[in-house]
C-alpha positions, 0 to 999 in steps of 0.5 A, a space after each residue: 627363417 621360414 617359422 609358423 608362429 602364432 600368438 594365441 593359444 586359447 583356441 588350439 583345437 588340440 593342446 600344445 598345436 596351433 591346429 590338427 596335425 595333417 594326415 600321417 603325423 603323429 604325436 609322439 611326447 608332450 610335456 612342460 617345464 617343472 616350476 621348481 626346476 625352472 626356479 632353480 636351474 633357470 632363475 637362480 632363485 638358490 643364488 639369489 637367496 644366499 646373496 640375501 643371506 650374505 646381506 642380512 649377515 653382513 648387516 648384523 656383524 657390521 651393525 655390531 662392529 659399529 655399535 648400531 642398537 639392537 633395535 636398528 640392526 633388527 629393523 634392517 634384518 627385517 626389510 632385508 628378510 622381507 626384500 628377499 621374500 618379495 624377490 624370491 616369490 616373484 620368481 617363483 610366481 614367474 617359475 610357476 607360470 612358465 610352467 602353467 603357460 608352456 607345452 613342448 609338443 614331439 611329433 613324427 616331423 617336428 617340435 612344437 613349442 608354445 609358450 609366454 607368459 605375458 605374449 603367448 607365442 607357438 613355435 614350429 620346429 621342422 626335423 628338416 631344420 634341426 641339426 643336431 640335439 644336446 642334452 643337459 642333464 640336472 640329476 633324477 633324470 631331469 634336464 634341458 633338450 637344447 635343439 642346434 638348427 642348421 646354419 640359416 635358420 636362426 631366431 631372436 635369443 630374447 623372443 625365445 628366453 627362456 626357453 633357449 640353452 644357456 649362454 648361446 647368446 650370438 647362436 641361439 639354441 631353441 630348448 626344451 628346459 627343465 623337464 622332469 623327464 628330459 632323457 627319456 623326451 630326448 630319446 624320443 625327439 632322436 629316433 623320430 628325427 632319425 626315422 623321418 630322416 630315414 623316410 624322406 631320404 627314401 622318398 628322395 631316392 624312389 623320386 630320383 628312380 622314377 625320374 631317371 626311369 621317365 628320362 630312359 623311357 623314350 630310348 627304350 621306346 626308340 630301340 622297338 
């Protein structure tokens, strides 16, 4: 799969771009990640945290039920309590750097992608390489935008993570996730990718006109 990474953003002459647009693309839609939907939707941190609850209520009734002391069934209510406050603020230290760390770029002829927050990378997603798009809705208008490539164009599900549709592990999906306005990118990437497909399909057609117009040339110049 023909790609343009890059693996530094600090230098982008304009944001979320590894370098000027050419002449006739346009920037159509840019945007990022919502921490607290990533946090939720991506990280479970909800799930995570009702599993701590299941623990410390579980070391409560099963510290009475053995007779444990008040004091040593406090004792494990708190390192639990504090456990699971250490793990649900790195994940959403980690949420929020994701969001800090990601730019979804749409222009007129592709779908630029930077992210990483430990390596940043920059992802370039030609329309000609796009198959087909599905949107994931989270409720208020939130969602993923999850980008099918056509067959031959694949990329590493763990380079991508998580900006990748969930559970597409064996045919990685490439994704615009939790976007506070995921229809409305949605319905931009669409009609870009319709109008650019609409565009070269008509250069593809005047190209076949004038090489059929060269290849009559000769004849007509024969018949005078």
């Amino acid at each position: 799969m023909k790609q343009f990474v890059v693996r530094e953003h600090e230098i982008e002459p304009v944001a979320g771009l590894p370098g000027y647009p050419p002449h006739g693309e346009e920037i159509l839609w840019q945007g990022r990640p919502c921490a607290r939907l990533v946090a939720r939707h991506v990280l479970k941190n909800r799930w995570i945290a009702g599993y701590f609850g299941l623990l410390i209520a579980w070391a409560v009734v099963g510290g009475l039920y053995d007779g444990r002391p008040a004091a040593g069934i406090v004792f494990s209510v708190a390192v639990l309590t504090a456990l699971a406050a250490a793990v649900i603020g790195i994940l959403e230290l980690f949420a929020w750097a994701v969001h800090k760390t990601t730019l979804y770029t749409i222009t007129s002829r592709r779908v630029v992608m930077r992210f990483g927050v430990a390596f940043s990378l920059t992802l370039n997603l030609p329309f000609k390489q796009v198959n087909a798009l599905s949107l994931a809705e989270l409720g208020g208008g939130a969602g993923h935008v999850a980008i099918q490539l056509l067959a031959g164009h694949r990329m590493s599900w763990l380079l991508q993570w998580p900006h990748t549709r969930a559970w597409r592990l064996s045919d990685p999906e490439p994704s615009l996730i939790c976007l506070p306005d995921a229809k409305k990118a949605a319905d931009i990437l669409a009609l870009a990718i319709t109008q650019y497909a609409a565009l070269t399909s008509g250069h593809a057609r005047l190209a076949q006109d004038d090489r059929a117009a060269d290849a009559l040339a000769p004849a007509v110049v024969a018949a005078e």
